[in-house]
N, C-alpha and C positions, 0 to 999 in steps of 0.2 A: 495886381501882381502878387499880393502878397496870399491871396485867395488861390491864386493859381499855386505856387508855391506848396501850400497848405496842403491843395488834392493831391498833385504830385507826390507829396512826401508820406500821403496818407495809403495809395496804389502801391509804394517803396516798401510800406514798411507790413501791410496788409498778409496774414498766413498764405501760402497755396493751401491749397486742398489737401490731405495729408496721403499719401499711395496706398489703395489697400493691403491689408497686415495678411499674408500669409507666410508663416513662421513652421516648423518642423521639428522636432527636437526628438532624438533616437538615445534611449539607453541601452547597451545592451550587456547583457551577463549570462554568460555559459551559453546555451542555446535558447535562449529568449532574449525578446527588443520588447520594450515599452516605448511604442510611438506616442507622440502627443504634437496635434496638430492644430494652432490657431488663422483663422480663414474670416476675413471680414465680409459680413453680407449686407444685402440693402433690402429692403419689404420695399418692393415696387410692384404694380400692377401691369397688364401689357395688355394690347391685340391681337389674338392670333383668329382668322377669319371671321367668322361673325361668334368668336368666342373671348371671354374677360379670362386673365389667367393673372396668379400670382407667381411668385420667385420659388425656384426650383433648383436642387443641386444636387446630382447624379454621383454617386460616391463609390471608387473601386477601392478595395483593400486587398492585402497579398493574401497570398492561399492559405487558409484556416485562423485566418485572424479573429480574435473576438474582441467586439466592442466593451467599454468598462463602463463609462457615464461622457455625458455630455453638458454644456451650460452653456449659456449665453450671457454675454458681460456688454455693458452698456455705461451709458454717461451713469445713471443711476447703482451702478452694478452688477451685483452676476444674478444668473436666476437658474438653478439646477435644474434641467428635466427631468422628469418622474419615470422610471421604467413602467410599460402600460404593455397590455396584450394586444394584437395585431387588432384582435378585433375594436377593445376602449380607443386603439388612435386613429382608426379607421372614421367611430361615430364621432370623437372628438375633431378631426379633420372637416370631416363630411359640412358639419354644424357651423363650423369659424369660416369655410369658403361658401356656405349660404348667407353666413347674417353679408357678405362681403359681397354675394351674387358673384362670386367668379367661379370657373369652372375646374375639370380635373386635367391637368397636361397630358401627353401623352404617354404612351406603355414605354418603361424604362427602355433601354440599351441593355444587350447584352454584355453581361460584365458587370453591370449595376449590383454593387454587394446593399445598398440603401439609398433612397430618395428622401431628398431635404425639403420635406414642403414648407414655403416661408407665405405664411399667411397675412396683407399687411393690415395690421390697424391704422397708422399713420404712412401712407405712403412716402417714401424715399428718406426714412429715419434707416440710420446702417447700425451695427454691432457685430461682435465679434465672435464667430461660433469656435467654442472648447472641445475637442471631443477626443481622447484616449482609445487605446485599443493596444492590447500584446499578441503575439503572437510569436510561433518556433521560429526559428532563421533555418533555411535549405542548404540547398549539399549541391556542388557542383565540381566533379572531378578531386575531391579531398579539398574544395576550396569552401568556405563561411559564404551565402550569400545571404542578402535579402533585400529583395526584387519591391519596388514602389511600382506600380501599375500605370497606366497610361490617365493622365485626366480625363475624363469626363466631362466636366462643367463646360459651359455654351463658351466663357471666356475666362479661361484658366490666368492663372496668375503666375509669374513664378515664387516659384519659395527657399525663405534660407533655412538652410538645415543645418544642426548642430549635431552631431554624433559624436556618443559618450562611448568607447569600448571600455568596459572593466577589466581587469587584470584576472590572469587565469589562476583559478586558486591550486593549480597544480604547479605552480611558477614557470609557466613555458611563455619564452618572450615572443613577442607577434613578429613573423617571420617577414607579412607584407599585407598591405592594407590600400582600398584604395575606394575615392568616391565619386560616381558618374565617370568611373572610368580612368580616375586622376590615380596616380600613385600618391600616397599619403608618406612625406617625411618621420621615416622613425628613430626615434633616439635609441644610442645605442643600449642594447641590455634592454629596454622598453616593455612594460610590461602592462600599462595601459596608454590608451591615447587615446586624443582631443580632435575632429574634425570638422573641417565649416567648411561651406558654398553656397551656390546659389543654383537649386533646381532646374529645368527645364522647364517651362510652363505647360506645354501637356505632353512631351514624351515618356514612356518609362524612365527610370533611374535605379542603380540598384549601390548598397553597399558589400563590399567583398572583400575579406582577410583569411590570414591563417596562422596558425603557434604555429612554434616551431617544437618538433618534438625529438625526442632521442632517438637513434636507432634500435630496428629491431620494436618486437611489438606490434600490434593494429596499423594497418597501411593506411593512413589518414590522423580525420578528425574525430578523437568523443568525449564528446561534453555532456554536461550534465547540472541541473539547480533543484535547488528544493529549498521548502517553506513549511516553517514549522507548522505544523496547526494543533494544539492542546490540549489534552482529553483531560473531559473536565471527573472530576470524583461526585458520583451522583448522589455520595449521602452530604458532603462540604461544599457543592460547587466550586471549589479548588481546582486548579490545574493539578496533572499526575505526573510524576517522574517520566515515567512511559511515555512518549507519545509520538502522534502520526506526522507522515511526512507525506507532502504533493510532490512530485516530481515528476520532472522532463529527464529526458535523454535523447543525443542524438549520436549518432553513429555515422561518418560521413568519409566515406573512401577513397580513397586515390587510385587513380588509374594511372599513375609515371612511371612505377616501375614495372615492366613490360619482360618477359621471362623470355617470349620468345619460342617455346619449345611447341613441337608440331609431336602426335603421335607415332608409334612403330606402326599401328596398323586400327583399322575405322570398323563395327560390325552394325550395320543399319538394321534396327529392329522397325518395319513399318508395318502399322495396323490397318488392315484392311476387311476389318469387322462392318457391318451395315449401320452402324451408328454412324461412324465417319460420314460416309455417303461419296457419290463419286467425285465430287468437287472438293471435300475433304482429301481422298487419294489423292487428287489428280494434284494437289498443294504438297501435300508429305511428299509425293517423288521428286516434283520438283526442288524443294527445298533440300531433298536429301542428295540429288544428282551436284545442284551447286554446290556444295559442304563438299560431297568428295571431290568438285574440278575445282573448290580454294584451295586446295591441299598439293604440298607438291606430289607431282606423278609419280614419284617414289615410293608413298605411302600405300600399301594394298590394302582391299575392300572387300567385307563380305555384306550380304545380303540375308536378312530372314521377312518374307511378309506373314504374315501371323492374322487368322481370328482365331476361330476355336481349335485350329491347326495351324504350326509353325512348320513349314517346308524351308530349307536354304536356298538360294540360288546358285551357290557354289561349292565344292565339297568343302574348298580352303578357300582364305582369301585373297583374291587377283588383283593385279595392279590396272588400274582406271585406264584402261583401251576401251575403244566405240564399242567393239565387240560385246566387252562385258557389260558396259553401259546400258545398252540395249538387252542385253538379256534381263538386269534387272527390273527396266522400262515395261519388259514385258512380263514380269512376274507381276509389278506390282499397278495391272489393269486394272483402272476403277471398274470394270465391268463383270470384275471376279470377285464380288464382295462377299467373305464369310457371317454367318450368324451364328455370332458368340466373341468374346474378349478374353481372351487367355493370357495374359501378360507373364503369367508365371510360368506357362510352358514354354513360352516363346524366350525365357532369359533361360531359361535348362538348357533349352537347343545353343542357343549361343554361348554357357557356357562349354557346352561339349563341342562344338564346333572349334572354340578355340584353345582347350585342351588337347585337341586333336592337331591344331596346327602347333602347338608348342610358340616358339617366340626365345630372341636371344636376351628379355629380360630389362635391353635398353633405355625402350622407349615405354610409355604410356599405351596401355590399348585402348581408344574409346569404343564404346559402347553406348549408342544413339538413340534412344527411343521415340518412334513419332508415333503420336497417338493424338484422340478428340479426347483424351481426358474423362470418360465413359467409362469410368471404372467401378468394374461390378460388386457387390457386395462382396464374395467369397476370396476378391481379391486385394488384399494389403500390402504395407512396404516390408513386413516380416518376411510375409511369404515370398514377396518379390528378391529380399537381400536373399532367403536361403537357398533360393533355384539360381544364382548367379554367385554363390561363394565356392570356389574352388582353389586349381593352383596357382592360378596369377592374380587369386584377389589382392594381391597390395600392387598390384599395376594397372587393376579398371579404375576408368574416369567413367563415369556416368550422366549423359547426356540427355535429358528430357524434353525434350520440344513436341508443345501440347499445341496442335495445329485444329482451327476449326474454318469453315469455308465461310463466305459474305456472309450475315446474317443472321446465325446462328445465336445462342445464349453464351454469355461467357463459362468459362470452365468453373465449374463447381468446387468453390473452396474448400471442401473437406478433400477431394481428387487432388489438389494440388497439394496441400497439405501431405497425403498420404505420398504423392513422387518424392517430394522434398525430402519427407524424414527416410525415405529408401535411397534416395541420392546422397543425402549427408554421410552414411556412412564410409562410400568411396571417393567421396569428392565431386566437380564438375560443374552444373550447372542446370537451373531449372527455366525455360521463358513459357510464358506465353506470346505466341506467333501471331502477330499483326497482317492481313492481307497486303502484299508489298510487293517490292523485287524481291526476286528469291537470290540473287545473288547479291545482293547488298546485306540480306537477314545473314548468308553464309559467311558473310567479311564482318559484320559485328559478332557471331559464337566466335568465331577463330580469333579477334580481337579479348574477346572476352577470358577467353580459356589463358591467351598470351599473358592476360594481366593478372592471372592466379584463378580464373574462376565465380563462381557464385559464393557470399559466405553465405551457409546454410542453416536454418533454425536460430537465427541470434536471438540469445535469449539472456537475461539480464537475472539478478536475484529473486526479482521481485516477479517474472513472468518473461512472456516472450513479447520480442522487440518486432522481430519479423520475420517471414518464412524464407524471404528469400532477398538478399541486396548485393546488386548486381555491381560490378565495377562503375567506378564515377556516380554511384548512386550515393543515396542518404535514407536512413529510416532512423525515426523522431518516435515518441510515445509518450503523454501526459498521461497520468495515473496519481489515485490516492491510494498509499501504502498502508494497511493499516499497521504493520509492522516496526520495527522500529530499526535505525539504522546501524551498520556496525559501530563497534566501538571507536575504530579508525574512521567512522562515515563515510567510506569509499563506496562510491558503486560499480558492482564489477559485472565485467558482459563476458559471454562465451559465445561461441561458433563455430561451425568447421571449414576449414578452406579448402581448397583445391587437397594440397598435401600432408595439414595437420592441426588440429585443434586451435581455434584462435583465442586467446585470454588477455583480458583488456580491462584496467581499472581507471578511474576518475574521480577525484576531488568535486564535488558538488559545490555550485557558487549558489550562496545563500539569498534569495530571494523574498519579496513580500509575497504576500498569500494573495494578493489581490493579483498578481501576474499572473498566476497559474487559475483561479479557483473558474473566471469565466473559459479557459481553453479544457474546462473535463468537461463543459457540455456545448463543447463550440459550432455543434448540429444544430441549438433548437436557436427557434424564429425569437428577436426581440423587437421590442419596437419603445418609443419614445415620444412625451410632448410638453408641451410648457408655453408660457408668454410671457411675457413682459409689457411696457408701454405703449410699445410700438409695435412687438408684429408678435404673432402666434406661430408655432414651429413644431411640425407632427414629422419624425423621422421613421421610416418604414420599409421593410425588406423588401425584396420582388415579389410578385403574387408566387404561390406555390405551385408547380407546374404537376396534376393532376391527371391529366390526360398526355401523352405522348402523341406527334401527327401521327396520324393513319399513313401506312403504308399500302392501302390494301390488302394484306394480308391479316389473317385471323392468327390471334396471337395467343396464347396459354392453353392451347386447347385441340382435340384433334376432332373431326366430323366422323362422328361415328358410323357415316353409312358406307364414310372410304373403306373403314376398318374392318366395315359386315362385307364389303364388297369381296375384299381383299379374302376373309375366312372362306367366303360361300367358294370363289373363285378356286383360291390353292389347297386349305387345307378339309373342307369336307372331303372331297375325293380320297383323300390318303383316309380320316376315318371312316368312311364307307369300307376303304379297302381293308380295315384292319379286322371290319366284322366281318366283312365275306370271306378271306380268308384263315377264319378259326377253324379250328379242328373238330370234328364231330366225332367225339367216340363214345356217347350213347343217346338215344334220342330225345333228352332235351333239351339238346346242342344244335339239333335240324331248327327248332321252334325259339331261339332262346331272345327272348325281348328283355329291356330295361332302360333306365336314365343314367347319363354321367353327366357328375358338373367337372369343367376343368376352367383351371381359372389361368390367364396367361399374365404373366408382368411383361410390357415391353418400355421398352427407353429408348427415343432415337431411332427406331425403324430395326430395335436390335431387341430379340428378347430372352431373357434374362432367363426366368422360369414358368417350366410350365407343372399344376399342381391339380390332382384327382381331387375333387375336394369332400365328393360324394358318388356312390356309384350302387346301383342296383340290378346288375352285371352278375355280378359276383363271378366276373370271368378277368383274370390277373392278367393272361396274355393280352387281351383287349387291351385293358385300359394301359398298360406298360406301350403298347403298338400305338397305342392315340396320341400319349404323351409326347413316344421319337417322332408323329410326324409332325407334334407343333413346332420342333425345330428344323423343319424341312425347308419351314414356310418362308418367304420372304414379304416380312411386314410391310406397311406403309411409312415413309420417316416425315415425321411433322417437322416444316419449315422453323425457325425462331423459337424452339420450345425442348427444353431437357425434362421436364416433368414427366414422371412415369404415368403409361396408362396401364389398364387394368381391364382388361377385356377376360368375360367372364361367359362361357359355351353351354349351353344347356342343349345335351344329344343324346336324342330319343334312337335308340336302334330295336329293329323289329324285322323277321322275313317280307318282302313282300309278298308272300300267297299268304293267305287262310291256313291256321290250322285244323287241317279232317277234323271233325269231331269224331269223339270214338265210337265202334259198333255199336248200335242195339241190342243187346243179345233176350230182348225183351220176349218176340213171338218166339224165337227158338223154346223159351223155360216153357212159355204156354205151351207147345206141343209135345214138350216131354211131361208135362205134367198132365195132360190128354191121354198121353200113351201110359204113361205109368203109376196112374192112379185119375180117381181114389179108387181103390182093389176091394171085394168084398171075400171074403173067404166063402166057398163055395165046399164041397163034398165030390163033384165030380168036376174034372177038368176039362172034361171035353163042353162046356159050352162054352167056354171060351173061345175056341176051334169052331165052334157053329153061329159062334154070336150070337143065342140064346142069351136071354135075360137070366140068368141064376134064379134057383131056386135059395129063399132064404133058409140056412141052417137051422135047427132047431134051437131055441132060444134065444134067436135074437131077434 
């Protein structure tokens, strides 16, 4: 009994098994979090068909996060991994799952920011993996987020999370705070706060607050850290008075306050140059028909389709009846496409069009631009502000909508760049147009414009933050300064808004150098390895995706024999025509042969220039006549491809007959030099009359 007893009380009093540890801890300061994440693992070996695998752990992190270091802590204690190149953790891997004969698991998931290979030496020994990582906190509607990703792992765990908010060093108290969706108790006046839970085991999760700020000022959220870093004196190795600072910044807007106001009247500038293409139109009209039927019917509308010529559709602007609808429908026929991009002529026209109509002043005029963003050298945002400044420039808004059809390359950063800083001046808004509903894209600009607009060019002391941040958006920027910071250490941002400059300061919250220094190069590839007793651990990013699937389509490049097709087909005729019709005004104009080289730029089935580059003509009318017809032509537009080509002509012109060669005048000289010599001097003339041999003179 007493045996029995003894087991009993030995089963009573025996440990369980202890739950595994996955723990979370979140600091955050300004617009940076320092995660730190403990997760207990086990080196176990497994079956997977006639394959041996080891323990594996699939790891998503939020967007642009960067890893710091990693360790692993055991009965015996921690053991740091070594930062190693893809390639050292690759053979180090390869090597620790040979000596083991197990194999490689399968191709990550996407979403996999790194894969945990746990290699076991002692099977089913567990320990605790360490591993840190910072990164920016997001922007959602002027609200702080920052978004934890969906698990990955085979059997996720839940975890408790602790979140530290630091206090805002511009003293604005937290307005509202809240985690997995929980509202967070704030004390009154509060100026930092403490929060704990317990995660979901694999759904997302995210943390979400806001300061409160005064009125007036930036509609939103901006924050800002920095970390000192030292510059050292190269003769002392001393630190310097001077010195550099890392720094974040974010910028994160509000979209509540909501203005409301619709324009006095809409002028649609739509391109319909051969870069667009006809699916390109066929997208601008549409998008531009829903814009003016979100609008109330009160508001009037004009029309200009534009390439290398800007015609109106209407003398003034009409109010949105079928009628007009349809007429502009039918100006702006994909099937009428021009060659050439005039942007600047086509805002001259619209300026005069609506000087012409006048206006009581009231309201806003927008002014729409739709375009593929195909903007040719000779055109800028200078030139674009001066052909649209007139008498109602403090009443255009300026509207950019950069449309391009399935497929296509995105819009060329430098093009949008150049709308931006042409648009900043009057205000409005720049997007690039997603393939969609077009009447839904129409309900988000008119949302947009309600909520103040695009701010445009933010740009901060130290450089630019971003070309363009749209309502409820965020734009974030890591940077080392070399500069030094003001004497108040304030960092101050500007922009333009809808209606007028926007100016914006922030208190920097003072960070470690280690939160910032991995987010200035949080592009390149790391990787990780190490062991300990029991198990061997290679941490390693996704392979690097080098090839994109095939589409069937040929991509960066155009077939040259469409392009010879295209020349032989349209435009030799017109230079043929250009030689046959030159003017002959003396004859060696009937005969006159030689080579031209011309060299043509095209972009997008649209081209640009065309250039004499050599010519042995020496006829001006010609080659000027060759030039106008290479803009006659209608190129070929490559699918998926903005890259200019360069098509270079070599054209031999010549009569087709034979030139006569000139007369002879060879026998003719023979028979006058028969007839009139050699002459002997004679004494009497008459045998010449007889043809009588002469008698020779005396003396000779």
């Amino acid at each position: 009994m007493h045996a029995c007893f003894l087991l009993a009380l030995l089963f009573a009093t025996s440990p369980s098994p202890a739950p595994p540890l996955h723990k979370v801890t979140v600091h955050i300061a300004g617009p940076l979090a320092m995660v730190e994440v403990w997760r207990t693992v086990e080196a176990t070996t497994r079956t997977a068909g006639d394959r041996q695998l080891g323990t594996f752990l699939d790891l998503g992190l939020p967007e642009g996060a960067a890893l710091l270091d990693w360790e692993v802590i055991d009965r015996a204690g921690s053991t740091h991994l070594a930062l190693q190149t893809e390639v050292q953790a690759n053979v180090g891997l390869a090597a620790a799952l040979k000596m083991r004969r197990l194999s490689l698991p399968a191709a990550m998931e996407e979403g996999t920011a790194y894969r945990v290979h746990i290699t076991p030496i002692a099977d089913g020994e567990k320990a605790v993996l360490h591993f840190r990582y910072t990164t920016v906190v997001g922007c959602r509607s002027g609200q702080l987020v920052l978004r934890m990703p969906e698990d990955l792992e085979e059997n996720p765990v839940p975890a408790e999370v602790t979140v530290t908010l630091a206090p805002s060093p511009d003293g604005f108290a937290l307005a509202e705070a809240t985690l997995f969706g929980r509202p967070a108790e704030l004390r009154r006046g509060a100026h930092d706060l403490l929060m704990r839970g317990t995660a979901p085991a694999r759904a997302a999760w995210e943390i979400a607050w806001r300061y409160a700020r005064p009125g007036g000022g930036f509609p939103g959220q901006v924050l800002a850290a920095a970390a000192r870093v030292p510059r050292l004196d190269a003769t002392s190795g001393r630190p310097k008075k001077v010195e550099q600072y890392e720094l974040a910044s974010l910028l994160c807007r509000d979209d509540g306050l909501a203005k409301s106001e619709f324009p006095e009247r809409v002028l649609l500038l739509v391109d319909r140059s051969r870069s667009v293409g006809p699916g390109g139109v066929s997208a601008e009209r549409a998008l531009a028909r829903a814009l003016v039927e979100a609008l109330p019917p009160s508001v009037p509308f004009g029309a200009i389709p534009f390439g290398v010529e800007a015609t109106p559709v209407f003398r003034l602007p009409r109010l949105p009846t079928r009628e007009a609808l349809e007429a502009f429908a039918s100006a702006s026929d994909p099937n009428r496409l021009e060659n050439g991009t005039d942007v600047t002529q086509a805002l001259a026209r619209a300026r005069a069009m609506l000087d012409a109509g006048g206006g009581d002043g009231a309201g806003a005029t927008w002014v729409v631009l739709f375009t593929d963003g195909a903007l040719p050298a000779s055109q800028n945002a200078e030139g674009m502000s001066k052909a649209l400044v007139g008498a109602h420039e403090q009443n255009f808004k300026v509207l950019v909508l950069l449309v391009r059809q399935q497929g296509d390359d995105d819009v060329p950063a430098s093009a949008v760049a150049e709308y931006v800083h042409f648009a900043r001046k009057f205000g409005g808004l720049v997007r690039v147009i997603a393939q969609g509903n077009p009447a839904d894209e129409a309900s988000g600009i008119l949302a947009a414009m309600a909520r103040g607009g695009d701010l445009l060019e933010v740009r901060l002391d130290s450089g630019k933050l971003a070309d363009v941040l749209s309502p409820g958006r965020g734009a974030t920027l890591v940077f080392n300064d070399p500069a030094r910071l003001p004497k108040d250490r304030r960092v101050r941002a500007r922009a333009r808004g809808l209606d007028a400059d926007v100016h914006v300061e922030t208190l920097p919250a003072p960070v470690k150098r280690e939160w910032l220094d991995p987010l200035l190069e949080v592009g390149k590839r790391r990787a990780w390895t190490g062991a300990n007793n029991s198990m061997a651990i290679a941490i390693l990013p996704p392979p690097a995706q080098t090839n994109k699937p095939s589409d069937g389509v040929v991509h960066g490049r155009m077939d040259p024999t469409v392009l010879r097709n295209a020349l032989s087909l349209a435009f030799m005729p017109r230079a043929r025509a250009c030689y046959l019709s030159r003017k002959v005004a003396k004859p060696g104009d009937a005969y006159l042969r030689g080579r031209l080289k011309l060299e043509l730029s095209i972009e997008r089935g649209e081209l640009h220039d065309a250039v004499v580059r050599s010519s042995t003509l020496g006829h001006p009318e010609i080659e000027n006549c060759v030039r106008r017809a290479a803009w006659a032509v209608e190129y070929p537009r490559p699918e998926h491809r903005d890259a200019p080509t360069t098509a270079n002509l070599n054209l031999v012109f010549q009569p087709r007959t034979a030139q006569e060669p000139p007369p002879d005048a060879s026998p003719l000289d023979r028979e006058i030099e028969l007839i009139l010599g050699p002459l002997t001097i004679t004494e009497d003339f008459t045998d010449l009359i007889e043809s009588r041999v002469p008698e020779k003179s005396p003396g000779q």
